[in-house]
Structure formats: C-alpha cells, structure tokens
Steps between C-alpha positions, in 0.01 A plus 500: 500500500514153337595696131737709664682207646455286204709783334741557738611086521501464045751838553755336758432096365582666138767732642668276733497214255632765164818566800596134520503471116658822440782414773536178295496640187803293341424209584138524421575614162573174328233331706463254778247247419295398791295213396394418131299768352656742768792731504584815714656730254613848495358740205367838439202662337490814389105436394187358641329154500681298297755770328201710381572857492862454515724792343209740651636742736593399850346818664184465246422154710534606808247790423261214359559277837430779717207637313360156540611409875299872581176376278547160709542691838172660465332176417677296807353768725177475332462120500215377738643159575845327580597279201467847247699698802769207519501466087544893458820511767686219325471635160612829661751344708608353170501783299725749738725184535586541142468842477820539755662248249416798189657756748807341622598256155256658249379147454350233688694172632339165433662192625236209498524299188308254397485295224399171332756356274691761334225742513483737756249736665602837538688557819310683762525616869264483789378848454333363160393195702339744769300703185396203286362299840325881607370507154384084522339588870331822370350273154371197752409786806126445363532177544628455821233369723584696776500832473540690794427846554808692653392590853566855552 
C-alpha cells in the first residue's frame, strides 16, 4: 500500500500544481522570480529530461512511459521492503503525471527554474522531482539501514 499511495500523492502534487501554472499561464510566461537563483516560469516540452527526445512523436512517449510505469508496477508489487515500494510509486506517480501532460498538450509543462547567473537549469516539474528522488531512494535503498520487510 505504501507504493500505491506514494503514486497516487506525485499524480495529484504534480497535477494539482501543473493546474495552478497552467491557469496562470500569462503571467508565468515571462517569469516571476522568487528569490535569486529562483523563478516560477511557464514553458513546454515536447521531449524528455532536459529536451532530449524532443521532435519524437507525442504518442511514441507515452507508449515508452507506459511500457515503463507497467515494468515498474510489477517490480513495486514485487519489492520486499518499504523504501523500494515507496521509490517505485513516486517514479510511477511521476511518470503518469507527465504522461496526462503527453495526452492532453502533447508535451510536458515545466515551471521551476533555476539558475545561477545567467545560466539556467532546465525547467522541470514535480513529476520529474517525484522520478529523479524514486530513482535517488531506489540507488541509496541498499544503504538504508533500516530495511523493513513489508508486513503482509
């Protein structure tokens, strides 16, 4: 139960939070700096990670994502202890978050911005917060000290 709530709050955090910027879409789309190295922005990507993949066709990465979140399923209900279960549900949580994104705007919308200087990081959204910190948690899950077994 812990991945299967771990994916249902990334979905509505990433969902709820892509709303707010979408209904704010004009005035996000020059920028609103927050604090220095900061800005809440609106853009859209029509690729993956960082622009990779962008051009490819909309439906082509949704089939990808969905291939992947089904591979993932199998492995959250497989996983024998609750930091792999929590890690698994908010990269899928993540995923379909984005996914819906491919469906409705046949791209993605970022809106975190950060940057040093002039340079920037490519914008992102939570939903690629929620995979890259299920990815992180999966990578350090052997070295968590405490690994509990989930109790059936």
């Amino acid at each position: 139960m812990i991945g299967v709530f771990a994916a249902l709050a990334a979905f509505a955090i990433d969902q709820i939070t892509k709303a707010i910027v979408v209904a704010n879409a004009v005035t996000l789309s020059a920028g609103i700096p927050v604090f220095p190295g900061f800005n809440l922005v609106f853009y859209r990507n029509d690729g993956v990670t960082f622009g990779m993949l962008g051009g490819a066709p909309w439906w082509s990465l949704i089939a990808l994502a969905l291939a992947i979140c089904v591979w993932l399923g199998v492995m959250l209900f497989r996983a024998d202890n609750a930091v792999e279960t929590l890690a698994y549900g908010a990269i899928i949580g993540g995923a379909l978050g984005n996914v819906i994104d491919r469906v409705r705007y046949r791209a993605v919308t970022d809106f975190l911005d950060f940057y040093i200087g002039t340079t920037h990081w490519p914008a992102f959204n939570m939903a690629d917060v929620f995979v890259v910190s299920g990815v992180g948690l999966l990578l350090a899950a052997p070295w968590i000290s405490v690994r509990r077994p989930i109790k059936s």
